[in-house]
N, C-alpha and C positions, 0 to 999 in steps of 0.2 A: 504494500500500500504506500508504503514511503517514496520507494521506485515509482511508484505512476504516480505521484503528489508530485516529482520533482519534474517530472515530464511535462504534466500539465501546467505548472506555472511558469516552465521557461514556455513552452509552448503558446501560453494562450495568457501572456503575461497581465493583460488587465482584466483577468477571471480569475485570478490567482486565489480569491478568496472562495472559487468555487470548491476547490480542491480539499478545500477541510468538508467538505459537506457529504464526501464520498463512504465515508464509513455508517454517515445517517440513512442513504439512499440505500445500500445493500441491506443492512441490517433492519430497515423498519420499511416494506413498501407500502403497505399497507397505510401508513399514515401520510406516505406522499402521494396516494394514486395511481400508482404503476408501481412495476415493480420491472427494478433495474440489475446489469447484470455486468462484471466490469472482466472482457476479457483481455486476454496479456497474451503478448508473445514473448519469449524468453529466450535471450542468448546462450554465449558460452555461462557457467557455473551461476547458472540459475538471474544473470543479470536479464532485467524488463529493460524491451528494447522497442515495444511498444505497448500502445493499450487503448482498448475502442470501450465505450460506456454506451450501453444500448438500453431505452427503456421499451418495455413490450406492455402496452396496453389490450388484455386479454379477450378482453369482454369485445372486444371490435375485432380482435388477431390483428394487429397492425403491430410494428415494432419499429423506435425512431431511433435512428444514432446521433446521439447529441453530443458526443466529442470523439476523434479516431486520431492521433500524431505520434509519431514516432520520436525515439531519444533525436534532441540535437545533435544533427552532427554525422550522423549514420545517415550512410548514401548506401544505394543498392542494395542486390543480398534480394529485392522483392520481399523486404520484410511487410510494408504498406501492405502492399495487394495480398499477401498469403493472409494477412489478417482482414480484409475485407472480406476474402474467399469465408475467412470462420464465421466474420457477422452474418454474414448469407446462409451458411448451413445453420447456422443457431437458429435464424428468424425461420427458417424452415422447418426447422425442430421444432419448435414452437407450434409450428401449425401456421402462422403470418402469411395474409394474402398480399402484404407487400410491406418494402421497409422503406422509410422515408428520413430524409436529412436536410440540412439546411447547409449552404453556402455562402459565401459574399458574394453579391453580383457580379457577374464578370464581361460586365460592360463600363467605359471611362466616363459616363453619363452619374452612375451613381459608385462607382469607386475610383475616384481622380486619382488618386495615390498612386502612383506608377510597381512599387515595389505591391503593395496589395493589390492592385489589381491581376497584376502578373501569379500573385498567390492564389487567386481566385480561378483566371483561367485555369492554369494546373490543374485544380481539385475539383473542376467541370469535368475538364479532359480524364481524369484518373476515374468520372464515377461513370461516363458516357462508356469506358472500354467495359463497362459488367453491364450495360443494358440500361443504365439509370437515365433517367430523361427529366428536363426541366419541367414542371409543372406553371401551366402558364396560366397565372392569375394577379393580375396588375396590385389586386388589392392587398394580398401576401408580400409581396415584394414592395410595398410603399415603406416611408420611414415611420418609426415608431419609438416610444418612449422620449426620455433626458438621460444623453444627447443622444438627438433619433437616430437609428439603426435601421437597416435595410437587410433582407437575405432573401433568396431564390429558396424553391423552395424544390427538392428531388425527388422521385418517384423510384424504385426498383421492382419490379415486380415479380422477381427470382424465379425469371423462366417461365411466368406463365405467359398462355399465350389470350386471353380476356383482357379487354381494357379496362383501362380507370373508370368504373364506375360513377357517376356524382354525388350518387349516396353514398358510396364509400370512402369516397375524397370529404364529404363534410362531415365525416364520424371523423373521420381520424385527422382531422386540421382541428375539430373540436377540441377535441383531448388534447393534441399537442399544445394548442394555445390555450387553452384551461387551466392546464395544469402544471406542465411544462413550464410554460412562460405568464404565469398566473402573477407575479411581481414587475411584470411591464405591460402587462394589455391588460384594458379593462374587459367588460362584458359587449359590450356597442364595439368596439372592435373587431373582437372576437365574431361576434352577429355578421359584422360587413363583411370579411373577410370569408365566411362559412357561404352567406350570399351570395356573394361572387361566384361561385360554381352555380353557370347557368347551363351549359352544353351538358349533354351527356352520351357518349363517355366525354371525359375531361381532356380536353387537346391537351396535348406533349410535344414540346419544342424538339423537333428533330436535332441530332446532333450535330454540330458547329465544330470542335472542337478536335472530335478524334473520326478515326474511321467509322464510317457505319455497317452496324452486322446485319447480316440478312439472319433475322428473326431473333428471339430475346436468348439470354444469357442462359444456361439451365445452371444449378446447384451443382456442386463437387461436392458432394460428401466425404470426409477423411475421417469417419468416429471424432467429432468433435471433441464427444462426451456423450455419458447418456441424462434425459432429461429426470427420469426417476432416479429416487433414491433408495437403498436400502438397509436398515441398518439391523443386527442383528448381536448378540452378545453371543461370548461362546460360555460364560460360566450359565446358562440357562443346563447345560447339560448336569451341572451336579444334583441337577431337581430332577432325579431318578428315583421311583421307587418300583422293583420289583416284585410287585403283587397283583395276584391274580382280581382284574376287574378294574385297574386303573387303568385308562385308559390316556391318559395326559406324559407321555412319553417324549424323551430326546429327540427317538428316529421321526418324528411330525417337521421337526424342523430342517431334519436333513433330507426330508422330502422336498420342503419347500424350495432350499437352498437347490440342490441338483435339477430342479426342474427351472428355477427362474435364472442360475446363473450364467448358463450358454445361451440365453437368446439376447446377449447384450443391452435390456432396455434401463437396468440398472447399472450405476455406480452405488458400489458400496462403503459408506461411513463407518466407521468403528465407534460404538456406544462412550459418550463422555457421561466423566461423574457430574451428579447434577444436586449431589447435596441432600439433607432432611428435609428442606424449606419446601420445595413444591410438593412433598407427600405431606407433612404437618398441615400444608391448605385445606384438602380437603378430609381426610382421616383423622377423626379422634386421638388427641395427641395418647391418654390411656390405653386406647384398641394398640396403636404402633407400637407402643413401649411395650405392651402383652405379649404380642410378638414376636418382636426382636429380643425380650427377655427368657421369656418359655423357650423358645427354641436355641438360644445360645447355652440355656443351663443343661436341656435335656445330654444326659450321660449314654443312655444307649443310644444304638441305632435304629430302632425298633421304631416308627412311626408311633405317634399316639391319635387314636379315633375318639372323637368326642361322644358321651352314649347318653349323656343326659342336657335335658334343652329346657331350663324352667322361661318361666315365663320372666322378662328382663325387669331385673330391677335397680335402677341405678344406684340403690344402699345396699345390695345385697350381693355381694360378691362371694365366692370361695377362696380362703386364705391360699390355700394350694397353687399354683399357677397352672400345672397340668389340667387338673380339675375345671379350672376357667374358661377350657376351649369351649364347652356345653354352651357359656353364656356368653359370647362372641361369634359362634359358627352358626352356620344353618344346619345342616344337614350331619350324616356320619360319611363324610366320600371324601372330605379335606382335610389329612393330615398335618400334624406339627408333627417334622422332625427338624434335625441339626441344620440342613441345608435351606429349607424353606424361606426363613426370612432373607438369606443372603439372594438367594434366584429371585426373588419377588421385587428387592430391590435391583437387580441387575435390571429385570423387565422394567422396570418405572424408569431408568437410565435409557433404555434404548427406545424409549418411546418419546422421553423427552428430548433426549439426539434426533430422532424424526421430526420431532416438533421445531428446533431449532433451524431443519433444513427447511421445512414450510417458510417458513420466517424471515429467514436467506432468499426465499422468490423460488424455490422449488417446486413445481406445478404437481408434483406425488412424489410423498417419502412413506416407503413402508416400512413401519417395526413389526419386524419378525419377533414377539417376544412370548415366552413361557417363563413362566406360569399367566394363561391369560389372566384379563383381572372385572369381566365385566358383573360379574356375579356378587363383586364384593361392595359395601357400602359405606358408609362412613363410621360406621362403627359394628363392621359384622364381615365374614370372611365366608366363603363356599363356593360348591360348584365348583374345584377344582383352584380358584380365585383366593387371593392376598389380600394384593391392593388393588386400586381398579386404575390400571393402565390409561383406559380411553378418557377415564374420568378427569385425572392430575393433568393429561398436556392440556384438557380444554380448558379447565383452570388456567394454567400456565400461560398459552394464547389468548384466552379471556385480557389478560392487561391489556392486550393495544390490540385488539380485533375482537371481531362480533362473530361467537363461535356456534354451530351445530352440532350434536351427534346424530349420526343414525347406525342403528345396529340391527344386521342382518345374521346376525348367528341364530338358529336354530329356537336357542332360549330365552326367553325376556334376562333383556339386562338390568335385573332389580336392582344392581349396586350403584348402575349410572341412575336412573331413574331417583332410587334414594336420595342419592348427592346434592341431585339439581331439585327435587319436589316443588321446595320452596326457594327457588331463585328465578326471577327471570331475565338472567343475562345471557344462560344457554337454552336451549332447543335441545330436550329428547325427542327421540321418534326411533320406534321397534317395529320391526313387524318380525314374528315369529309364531309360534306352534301355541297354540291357545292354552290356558295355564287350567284349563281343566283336564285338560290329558295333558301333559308338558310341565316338566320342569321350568322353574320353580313354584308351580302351583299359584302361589298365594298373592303374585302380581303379576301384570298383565293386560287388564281390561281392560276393556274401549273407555269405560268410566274414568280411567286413574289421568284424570287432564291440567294437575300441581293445585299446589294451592298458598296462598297468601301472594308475595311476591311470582310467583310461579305460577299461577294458575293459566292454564289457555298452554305453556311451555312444554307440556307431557303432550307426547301422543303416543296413543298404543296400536298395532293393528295385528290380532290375534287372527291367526289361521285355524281353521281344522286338520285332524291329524293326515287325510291324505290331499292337501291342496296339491293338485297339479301345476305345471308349469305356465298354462295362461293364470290361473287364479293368483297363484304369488305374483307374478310380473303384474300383476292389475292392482294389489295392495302393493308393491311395490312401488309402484309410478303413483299412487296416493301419497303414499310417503314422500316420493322425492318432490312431491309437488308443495306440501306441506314446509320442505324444507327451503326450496324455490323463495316460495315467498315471505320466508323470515327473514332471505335474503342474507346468508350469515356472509363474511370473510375469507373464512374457511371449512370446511366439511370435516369432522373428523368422522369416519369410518369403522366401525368395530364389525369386523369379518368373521364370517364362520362356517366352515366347508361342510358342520354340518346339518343344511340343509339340505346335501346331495344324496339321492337314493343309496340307503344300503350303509348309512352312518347307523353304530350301534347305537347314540344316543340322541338319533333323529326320526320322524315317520314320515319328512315330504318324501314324495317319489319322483325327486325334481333331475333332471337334464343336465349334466354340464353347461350345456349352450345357455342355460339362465345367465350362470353366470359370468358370462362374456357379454349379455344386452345390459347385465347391473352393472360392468366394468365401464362401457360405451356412455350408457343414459348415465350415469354420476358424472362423466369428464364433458356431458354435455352440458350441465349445471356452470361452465365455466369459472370454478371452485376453485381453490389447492386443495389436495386431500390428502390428507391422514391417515392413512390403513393401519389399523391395529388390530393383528392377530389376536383372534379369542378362540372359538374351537373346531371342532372338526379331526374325525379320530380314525376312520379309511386311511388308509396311505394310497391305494390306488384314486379316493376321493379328492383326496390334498394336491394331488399331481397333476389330476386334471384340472381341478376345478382352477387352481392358482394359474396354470399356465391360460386356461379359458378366460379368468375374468382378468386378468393385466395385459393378455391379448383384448381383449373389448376396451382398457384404458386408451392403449394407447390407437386403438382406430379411433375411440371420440377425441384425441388433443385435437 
């Protein structure tokens, strides 16, 4: 980051103040309105030798480059162009039906400057050799602001062969001048300027400058990078228990892993420490300390099952700690033993590392994590569940974005549900296996819709035990429409493979291919998402279903 600060202010010296601003625009898009992405080229021993700043306005697919220069000084080499060639694959990565930039004019009319203008031609001529075309609209190119400024305004259209649209030119000059340059144009500008596009398609100044090609540029693709993420811990593995009827096993994850890692759509992060503070938010500070107490004392190996479940009472505890799991757990299927709280937290790290990549402008980061945690609530643990994974990043995100869950695992997620009852900052939404046949029974219903601050924020959508494949996809699309219009920031996603025929602790009789129309219809919510493993216990299930429904992500980017 220091390397491209020092670039940009010898580069672009009376912007020099922009250059601090670069760590704010990666790290928070969300609060700027786009979300921006700073790629680098790199020399010998790791020296930046250049660096392009692109921001990609999603909701439109459009992507703008607001600054691209190279170190002073460095001639040749085709360092420029290889990294043009990358803005081009990324904005295509992206999904982007064109990327757009801005120039000095490179006429002596409005850049008399002999040394700038000659800078201006140049970087006509540099964008005309990829197909980039001037965008001709007198009222873009006029001066603006103290001391008024003028710039052309470039089109790319990365090989397609469709013109410029007019609606598509006034979305995305919208957004660029809204937001973008939201501290020099007011609104009446912005208006005149968007007005201006009266033709349709949008005339493009044929090239002047350089040769012209016969038909548009197409994309190189070189693996950029992939645009998903993945993150996964490896200590998830000490949370083994070899007993007959568990079903929440290692080899789930080494499914997942073998099936998603050869088809390149991921890059993979490695799980950072994220501290007690994001679990302390939502989790009963007594529940964690129970916990991670019980399970660091217990001496054998022997798991312990809880057998007795009185009804809760916050005075009435067992001295015992063993004895305690009764009035913290649901059920008798979640043991405490020695490894438990350490996996549970590994999992609440590698989801917050997910979360983290959301954050950074990652269009999908998935945590692969075990022990999932959607079963667990603020003060109560089962279902195979700790802590509740999906619950903590939404937290987490909650500071500076407007979060949803929806959870498609098989069983209602009582623990998210619990967490949020009474807030209304997050958006639950379930749809799963009706809790009169289905675990865990005793939540679920269409009724259960929050209450005080939270009311309206619950929604449930219970199946019957054998809903087929249109019937899910039709509460499905209820659901996602529900989530539509809460209109959140980012989607978190709690995943569950088993809804697929022939899961031991599932009864739909659902398709793989659902899950590749749930992977498509969520990336067409134009969302970030969140995937957070919960459950699903087939390994032939896990294999397809994962590789089905990330193949359906990335057809909807």
């Amino acid at each position: 980051m220091e390397q491209v600060r020092e670039i940009f202010r010898r580069s672009f010296p009376r912007l020099a103040g922009y250059a601090d601003r670069l760590p704010s625009l990666l790290r928070q898009p969300v609060r700027h309105g786009y979300r921006s992405a700073l790629l680098v080229a790199e020399g010998a021993l790791g020296r930046v030798d250049a660096f392009a700043l692109v921001m990609h306005f999603d909701e439109i697919n459009a992507v703008f480059l607001d600054f691209i220069a190279t170190r002073p000084g460095l001639r040749g080499g085709g360092v420029g162009g290889a990294l043009y060639e990358a803005v081009r694959e990324f904005a295509g990565e992206l999904g982007a039906a064109g990327l757009y930039m801005e120039v000095q004019p490179d006429d002596a009319q409005r850049t008399p400057e002999a040394a700038q203008l000659d800078e201006a031609r140049r970087r006509v001529r540099f964008y005309e050799q990829y197909g980039a075309r001037v965008v001709e609209n007198e009222a873009y190119s006029a001066p603006v602001g103290d001391p008024p400024t003028c710039a052309l305004l470039l089109f790319d259209g990365l090989g397609r062969t469709e013109p410029l649209g007019r609606a598509e030119a006034r979305q995305a000059v919208e957004r660029i001048l809204s937001r973008r340059f939201a501290q020099v144009v007011d609104p009446r500008y912005v208006r005149r300027v968007v007005e201006a596009f009266r033709d349709d398609p949008v005339p493009l100044r044929p090239a002047r400058l350089s040769a012209p090609r016969a038909g548009p540029r197409p994309v190189n693709g070189r693996a950029l990078g992939a645009a998903f993420t993945l993150t996964c811990s490896p200590k998830h593995e000490i949370h083994h228990l070899r007993e007959r009827g568990y079903f929440e096993r290692p080899v789930r994850i080494g499914a997942i892993r073998e099936t998603l890692d050869p088809t390149g759509l991921f890059a993979v992060v490695p799980p950072r420490p994220h501290g007690e503070k994001p679990l302390l938010a939502v989790h009963d500070p007594a529940f964690v300390h129970f916990l991670q107490t019980v399970c660091l004392r217990l001496r054998s190996q022997r798991p312990i099952y809880p057998d007795t479940f009185p009804i809760r009472r916050p005075d009435r505890r067992p001295k015992e700690l063993p004895v305690q799991a009764g009035y913290y757990c649901l059920d008798t299927g979640t043991p405490l033993y020695p490894n438990a709280y350490m996996a549970a937290r590994a999992a609440v790290d590698t989801t917050l590392t997910a979360a983290d990549e959301i954050m950074g402008g990652r269009r999908l980061a998935y945590a692969v994590c075990r022990p999932p945690g959607h079963h667990a609530g603020k003060r109560f643990y089962g279902g195979f569940c700790y802590f509740n994974n999906a619950a903590i990043a939404a937290h987490y995100l909650g500071r500076e974005t407007r979060v949803a869950i929806l959870d498609v695992d098989f069983h209602h997620g009582n623990g998210t549900q619990d967490v949020f009852y009474d807030r209304g900052d997050v958006l639950t939404v379930s749809v799963h296996g009706h809790p009169d046949y289905a675990y865990p029974y005793f939540s679920g219903f269409t009724h259960e819709t929050g209450e005080g601050d939270g009311l309206g924020r619950n929604r449930n959508f219970p199946l019957a035990p054998q809903a087929d494949d249109s019937t899910y996809l039709a509460a499905f699309d209820r659901a996602r429409d529900v989530v539509g219009r809460f209109a959140p920031d980012v989607l978190v996603v709690s995943l569950g493979f088993d809804i697929l025929k022939g899961d031991p602790t599932g009864t739909f009789p659902l398709r793989p291919r659902v899950l590749r129309a749930m992977g498509r219809r969520l990336m067409e919510l134009r969302r970030p998402l969140l995937i957070v493993q919960e459950g699903g216990y087939n390994l032939r299930n896990i294999r397809r279903g994962c590789a089905e429904f990330f193949t359906g992500c990335a057809e909807g980017t």
